[in-house]
Wavefront OBJ file of the C-alpha trace (Angstrom):
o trace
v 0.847 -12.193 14.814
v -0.257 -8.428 14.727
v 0.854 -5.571 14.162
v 1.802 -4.691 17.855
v 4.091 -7.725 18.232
v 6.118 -7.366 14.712
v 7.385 -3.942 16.134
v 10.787 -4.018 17.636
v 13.409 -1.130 18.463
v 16.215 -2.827 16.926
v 18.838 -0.669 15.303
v 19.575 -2.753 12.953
v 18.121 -1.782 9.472
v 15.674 -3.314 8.059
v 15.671 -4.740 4.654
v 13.036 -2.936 2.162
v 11.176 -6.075 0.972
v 10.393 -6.913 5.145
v 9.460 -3.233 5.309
v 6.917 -3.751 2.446
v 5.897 -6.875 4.238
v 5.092 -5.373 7.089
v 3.751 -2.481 5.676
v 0.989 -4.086 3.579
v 0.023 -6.479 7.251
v -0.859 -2.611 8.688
v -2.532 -1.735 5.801
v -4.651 -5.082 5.451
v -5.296 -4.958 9.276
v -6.581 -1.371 8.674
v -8.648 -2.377 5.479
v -10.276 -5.005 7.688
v -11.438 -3.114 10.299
v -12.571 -0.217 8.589
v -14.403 -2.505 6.178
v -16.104 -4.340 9.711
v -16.725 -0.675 10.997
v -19.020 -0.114 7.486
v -16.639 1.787 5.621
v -17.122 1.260 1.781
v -14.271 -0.694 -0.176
v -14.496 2.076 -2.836
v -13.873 4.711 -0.417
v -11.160 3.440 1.053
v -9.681 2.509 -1.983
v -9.969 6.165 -2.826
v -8.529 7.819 -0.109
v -5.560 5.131 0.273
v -4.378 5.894 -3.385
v -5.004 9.645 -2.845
v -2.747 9.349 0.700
v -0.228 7.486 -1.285
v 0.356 9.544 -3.897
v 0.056 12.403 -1.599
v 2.891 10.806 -0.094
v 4.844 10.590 -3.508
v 4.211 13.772 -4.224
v 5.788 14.720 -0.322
v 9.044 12.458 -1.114
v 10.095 12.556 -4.659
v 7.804 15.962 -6.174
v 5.331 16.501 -8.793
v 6.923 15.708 -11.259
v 8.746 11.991 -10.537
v 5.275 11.050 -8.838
v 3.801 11.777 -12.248
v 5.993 9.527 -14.502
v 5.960 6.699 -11.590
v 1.600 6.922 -12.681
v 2.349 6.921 -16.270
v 3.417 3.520 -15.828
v 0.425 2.300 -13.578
v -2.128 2.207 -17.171
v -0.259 -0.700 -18.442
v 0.730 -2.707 -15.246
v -3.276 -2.935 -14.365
v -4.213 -3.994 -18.002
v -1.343 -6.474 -17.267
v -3.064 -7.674 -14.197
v -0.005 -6.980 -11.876
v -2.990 -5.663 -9.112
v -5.878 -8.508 -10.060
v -6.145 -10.512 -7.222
v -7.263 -13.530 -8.668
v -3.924 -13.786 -10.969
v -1.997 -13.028 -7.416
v -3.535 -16.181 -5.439
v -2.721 -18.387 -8.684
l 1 2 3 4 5 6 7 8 9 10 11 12 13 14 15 16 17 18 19 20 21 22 23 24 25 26 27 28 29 30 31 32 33 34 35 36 37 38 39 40 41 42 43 44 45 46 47 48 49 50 51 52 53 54 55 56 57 58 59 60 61 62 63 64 65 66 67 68 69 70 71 72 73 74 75 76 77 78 79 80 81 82 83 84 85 86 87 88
């Protein structure tokens, strides 16, 4: 299923773990095709974290986008983001 066909106009609201869900399928979808069009992993890893916290920053401010990164030392050395330990 892509991305096209998971979008509805419902006005119902939608729960925040099927928003993540669906989120991350746009994301991957966009990762793939960018990566098939040439575009360096690094680089796109690069600007996604910049647009994201860029986005943070936009929502919450400065400062609360700050101590939500503080946190992001210890859950990679924890392997929360290691993809191996994900597919286990």
């Amino acid at each position: 299923m892509d991305t096209a066909e998971r979008s509805t106009h419902s006005r119902e609201p939608v729960p925040d773990h099927e928003q993540k869900r669906v989120a991350l399928s746009y994301l991957n979808e966009a990762w793939a095709e960018a990566r098939l069009d040439g575009v360096d992993g690094d680089c796109l890893a690069q600007a996604c974290l910049f647009t994201a916290l860029a986005e943070f920053v936009s929502t919450y401010g400065e400062e609360a986008a700050a101590t939500f990164t503080e946190g992001l030392a210890n859950r990679i050395r924890n392997g929360e983001f290691s993809i191996d330990q994900l597919r286990q």
